[in-house]
Each structure stands twice: as C-alpha cells, then as structure tokens.
N, C-alpha and C positions, 0 to 999 in steps of 0.2 A: 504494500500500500504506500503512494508517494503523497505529500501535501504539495501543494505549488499556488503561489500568491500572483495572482493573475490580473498588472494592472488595468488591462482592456477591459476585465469587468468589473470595476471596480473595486478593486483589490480581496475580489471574493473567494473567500477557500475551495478552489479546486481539488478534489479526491479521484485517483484512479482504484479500479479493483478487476479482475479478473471477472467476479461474476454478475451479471444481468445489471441495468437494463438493456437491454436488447435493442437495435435499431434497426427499421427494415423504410424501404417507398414503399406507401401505400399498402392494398394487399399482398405484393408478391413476397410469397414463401422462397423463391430458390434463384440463389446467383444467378445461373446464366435463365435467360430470358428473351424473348421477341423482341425486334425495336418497336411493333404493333403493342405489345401489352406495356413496355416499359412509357410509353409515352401517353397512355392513357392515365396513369398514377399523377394524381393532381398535388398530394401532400407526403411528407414521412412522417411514421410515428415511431412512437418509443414505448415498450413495454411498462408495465405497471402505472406509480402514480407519478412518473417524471414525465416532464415538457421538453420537446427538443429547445435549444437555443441559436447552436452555429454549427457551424462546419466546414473544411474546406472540401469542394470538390474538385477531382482531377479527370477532365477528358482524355481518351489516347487510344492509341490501337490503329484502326482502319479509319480513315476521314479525320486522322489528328496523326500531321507530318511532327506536327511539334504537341510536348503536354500540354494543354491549359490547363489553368489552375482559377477557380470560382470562390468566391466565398457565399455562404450561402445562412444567412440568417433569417431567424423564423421558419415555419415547417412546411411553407407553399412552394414548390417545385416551379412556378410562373416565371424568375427571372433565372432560369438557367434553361428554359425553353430553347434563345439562339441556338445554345450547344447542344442539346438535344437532339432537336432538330436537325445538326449535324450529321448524326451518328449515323451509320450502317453496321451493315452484320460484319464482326468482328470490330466494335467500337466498345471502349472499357470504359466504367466510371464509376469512379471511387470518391466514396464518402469516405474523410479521415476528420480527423482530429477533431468527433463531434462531442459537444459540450449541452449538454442536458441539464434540470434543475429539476429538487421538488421542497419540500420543505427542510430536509436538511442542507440545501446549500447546492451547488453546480458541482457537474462530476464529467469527466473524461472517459468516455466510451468506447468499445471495440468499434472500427472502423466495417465496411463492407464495400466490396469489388460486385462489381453486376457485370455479366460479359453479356454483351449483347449478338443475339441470331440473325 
C-alpha cells in the first residue's frame, strides 16, 4: 500500500491497493472488443460505492503512427470521441492512471487495455 500527496487534487490523500475497485467502459465485460460495441459505450464506471475522477488515456496500434495520450476527467467518454472515432481493428486504448473517490478519500486504480476488432 503506497500514500502519495497529490497537488492537482488538492493535496488529497491518494491510496493505491491491489484489490477492487474495479474499472470497466460502460457494459463491456472483456478486453478485446468490436470498434461497433466499443463506440456505443457512452460512460465508465467503477465498481462499488466509488466515483470515477480522471484518467489518462493512450490511443495506439492500427490508425495511431504515433501514441496519443488524452486526459480524461469525469466518467462521459464524449471528448475522446475524435480518437475514437479514429480507431480501426487493431487500435488499443488504455485507460491508466485512473483516480476514483468515495468517502474515504481518492484512490489509484488498476489501469485496462481494450484491443479493438
């Protein structure tokens, strides 16, 4: 378990742990995916009683010569559409370093790679 004093959020006690909560887009249960299904997913959620916050996300693969890299605050998928929208089959995108909250304080989550068909 690490603590980390995080001034972007206002110097809120950040906690990582190994286990749960859990982050997925929308319904999809399983990494690789349709760019059809993946583009319908309007939001991401988080398991239990935590609220997403941020996250960076990284375009690449197929239709990404170079990585981008997105940040992505609050849990509506709407301003990362450009990229999206980019993607074809064999286009990867990875949620990393996302930061969720619930009543004990902001916490550092297991990241997820979605490969797209």
């Amino acid at each position: 378990r690490h603590t980390i004093l995080a001034s972007p959020l206002q110097n809120s006690k950040i906690t990582t742990e190994n286990a749960g909560p859990f982050f997925r887009v929308g319904n999809l249960s399983k990494s690789r995916v349709s760019i059809e299904e993946f583009k319908k997913q309007k939001t991401v959620m988080v398991t239990g009683d935590y609220k997403f916050v941020e996250a960076s996300v990284y375009f690449s693969g197929e239709g990404f010569p170079q990585v981008i890299l997105a940040n992505m605050n609050g849990n509506k998928l709407e301003n990362l559409m450009p990229f999206i929208d980019r993607c074809v089959a064999g286009s990867n995108i990875t949620f990393d370093n996302i930061i969720v909250k619930n009543h004990s304080g902001l916490k550092f989550i297991d990241g997820k790679l979605y490969s797209l068909l």
